[in-house]
MMTF fields as JSON, N, C-alpha, C and O atoms, coordinates in Angstrom:
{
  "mmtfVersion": "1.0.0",
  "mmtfProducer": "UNKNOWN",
  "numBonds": 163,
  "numAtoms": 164,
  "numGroups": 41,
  "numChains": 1,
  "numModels": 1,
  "chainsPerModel": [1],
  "groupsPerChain": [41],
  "chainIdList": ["A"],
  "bondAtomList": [4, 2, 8, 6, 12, 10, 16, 14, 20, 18, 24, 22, 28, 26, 32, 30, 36, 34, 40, 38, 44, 42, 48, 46, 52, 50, 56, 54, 60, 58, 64, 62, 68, 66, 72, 70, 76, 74, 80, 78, 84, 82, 88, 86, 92, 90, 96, 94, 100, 98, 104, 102, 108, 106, 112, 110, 116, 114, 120, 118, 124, 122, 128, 126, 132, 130, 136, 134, 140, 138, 144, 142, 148, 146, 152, 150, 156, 154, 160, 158],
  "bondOrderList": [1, 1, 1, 1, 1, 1, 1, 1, 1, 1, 1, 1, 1, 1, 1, 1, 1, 1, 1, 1, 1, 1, 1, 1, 1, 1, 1, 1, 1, 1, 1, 1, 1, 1, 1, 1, 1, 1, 1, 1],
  "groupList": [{"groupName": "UNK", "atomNameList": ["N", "CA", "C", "O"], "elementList": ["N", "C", "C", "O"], "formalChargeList": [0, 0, 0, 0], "bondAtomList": [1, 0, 2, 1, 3, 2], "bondOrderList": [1, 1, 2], "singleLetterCode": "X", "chemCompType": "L-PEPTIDE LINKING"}],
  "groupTypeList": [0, 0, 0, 0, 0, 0, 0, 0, 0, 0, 0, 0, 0, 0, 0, 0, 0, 0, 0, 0, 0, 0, 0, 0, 0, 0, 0, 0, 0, 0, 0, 0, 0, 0, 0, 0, 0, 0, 0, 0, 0],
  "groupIdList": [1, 2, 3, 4, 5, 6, 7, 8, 9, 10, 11, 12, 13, 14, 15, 16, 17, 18, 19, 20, 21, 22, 23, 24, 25, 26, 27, 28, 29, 30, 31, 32, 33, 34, 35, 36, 37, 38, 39, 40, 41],
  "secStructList": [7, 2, 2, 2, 2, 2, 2, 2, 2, 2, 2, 2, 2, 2, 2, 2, 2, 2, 2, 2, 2, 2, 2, 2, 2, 1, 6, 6, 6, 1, 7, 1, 6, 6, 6, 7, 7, 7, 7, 7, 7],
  "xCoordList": [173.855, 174.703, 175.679, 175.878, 176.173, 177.204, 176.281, 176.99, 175.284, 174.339, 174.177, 174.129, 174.065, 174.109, 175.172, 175.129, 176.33, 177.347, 177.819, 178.352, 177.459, 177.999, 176.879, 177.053, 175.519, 174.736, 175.003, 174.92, 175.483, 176.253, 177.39, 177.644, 178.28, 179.044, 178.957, 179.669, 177.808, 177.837, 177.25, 177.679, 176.09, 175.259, 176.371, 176.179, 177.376, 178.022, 179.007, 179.572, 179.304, 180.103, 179.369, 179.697, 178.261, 177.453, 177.088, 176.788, 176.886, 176.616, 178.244, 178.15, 179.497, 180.34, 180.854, 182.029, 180.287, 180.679, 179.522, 179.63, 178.341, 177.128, 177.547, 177.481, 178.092, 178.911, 180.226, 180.886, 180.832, 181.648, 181.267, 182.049, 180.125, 179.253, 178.598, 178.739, 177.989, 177.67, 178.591, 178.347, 179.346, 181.016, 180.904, 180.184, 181.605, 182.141, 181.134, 181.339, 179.831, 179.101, 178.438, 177.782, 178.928, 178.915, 180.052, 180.082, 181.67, 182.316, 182.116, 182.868, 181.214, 181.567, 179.977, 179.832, 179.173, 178.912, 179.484, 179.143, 180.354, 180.489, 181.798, 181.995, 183.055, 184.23, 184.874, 185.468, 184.946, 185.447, 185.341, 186.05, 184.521, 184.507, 185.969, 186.613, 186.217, 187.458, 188.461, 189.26, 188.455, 190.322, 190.41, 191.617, 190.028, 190.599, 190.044, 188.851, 191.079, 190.69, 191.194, 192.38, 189.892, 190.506, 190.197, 189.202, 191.32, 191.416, 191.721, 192.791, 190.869, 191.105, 191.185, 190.364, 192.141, 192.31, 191.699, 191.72],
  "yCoordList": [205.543, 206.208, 207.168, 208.235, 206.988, 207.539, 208.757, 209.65, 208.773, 209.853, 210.907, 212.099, 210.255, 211.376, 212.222, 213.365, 211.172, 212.32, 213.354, 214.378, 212.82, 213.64, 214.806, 215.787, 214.762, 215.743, 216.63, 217.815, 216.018, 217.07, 217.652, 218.762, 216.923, 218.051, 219.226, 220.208, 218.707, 219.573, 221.06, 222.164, 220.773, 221.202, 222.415, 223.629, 221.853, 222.552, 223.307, 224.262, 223.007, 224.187, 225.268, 226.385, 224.571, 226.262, 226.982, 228.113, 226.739, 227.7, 228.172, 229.395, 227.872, 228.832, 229.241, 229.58, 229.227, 230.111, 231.042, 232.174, 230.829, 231.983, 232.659, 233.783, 232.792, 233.701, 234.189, 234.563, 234.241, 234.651, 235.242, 235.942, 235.048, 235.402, 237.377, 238.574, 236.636, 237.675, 239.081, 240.256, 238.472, 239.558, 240.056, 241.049, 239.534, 240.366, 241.122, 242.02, 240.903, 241.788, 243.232, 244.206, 242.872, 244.308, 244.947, 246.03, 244.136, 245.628, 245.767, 246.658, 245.29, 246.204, 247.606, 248.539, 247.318, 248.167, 249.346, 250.491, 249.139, 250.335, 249.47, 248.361, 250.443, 249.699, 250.385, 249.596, 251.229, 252.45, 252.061, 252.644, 251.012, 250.204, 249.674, 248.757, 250.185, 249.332, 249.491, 248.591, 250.234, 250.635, 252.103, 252.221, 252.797, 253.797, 253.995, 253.762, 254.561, 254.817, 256.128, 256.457, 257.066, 258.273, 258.396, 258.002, 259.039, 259.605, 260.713, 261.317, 260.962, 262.58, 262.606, 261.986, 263.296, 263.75, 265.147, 265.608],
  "zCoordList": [108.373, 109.35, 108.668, 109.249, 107.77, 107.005, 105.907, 105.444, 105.652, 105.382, 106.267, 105.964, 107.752, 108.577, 109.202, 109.657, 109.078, 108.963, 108.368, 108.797, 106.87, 105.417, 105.516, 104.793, 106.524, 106.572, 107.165, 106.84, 108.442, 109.685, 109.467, 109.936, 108.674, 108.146, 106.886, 106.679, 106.165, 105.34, 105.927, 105.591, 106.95, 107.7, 108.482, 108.414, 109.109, 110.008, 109.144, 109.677, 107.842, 106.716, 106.008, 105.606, 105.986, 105.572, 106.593, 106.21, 108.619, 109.237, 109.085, 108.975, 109.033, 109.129, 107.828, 107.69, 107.18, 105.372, 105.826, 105.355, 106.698, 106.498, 107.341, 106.843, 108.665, 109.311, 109.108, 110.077, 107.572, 106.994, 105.875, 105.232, 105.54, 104.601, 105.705, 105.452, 106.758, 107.194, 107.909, 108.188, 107.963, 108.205, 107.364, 107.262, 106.396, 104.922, 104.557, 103.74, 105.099, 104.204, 105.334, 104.963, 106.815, 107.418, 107.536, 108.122, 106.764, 106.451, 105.553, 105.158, 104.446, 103.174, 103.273, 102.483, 104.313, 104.234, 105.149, 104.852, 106.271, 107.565, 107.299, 107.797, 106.053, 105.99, 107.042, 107.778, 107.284, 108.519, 109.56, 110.38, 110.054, 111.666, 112.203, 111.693, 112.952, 113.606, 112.596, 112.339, 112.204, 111.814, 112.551, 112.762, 112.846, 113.854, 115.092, 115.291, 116.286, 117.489, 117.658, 117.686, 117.802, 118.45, 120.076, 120.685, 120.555, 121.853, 122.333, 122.259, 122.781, 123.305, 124.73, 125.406, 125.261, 127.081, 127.368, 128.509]
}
């Protein structure tokens, strides 16, 4: 029982390091996303 916890959590820290993983690595390619807003009238 205690195997399967230590699985599920390990389980559930690498999907959110891999979606921090996958961030960091679409601003470093398009670093220019979302830091400016232009507006024109």
């Amino acid at each position: 029982m205690i195997n399967l916890l230590v699985l599920k959590k390990a389980m559930n820290s690498s999907e959110v390091q891999g979606g921090a993983m996958i961030q960091m690595m679409e601003q470093s390619v398009n670093p220019h996303l979302g830091q400016k807003v232009d507006i024109q009238v």
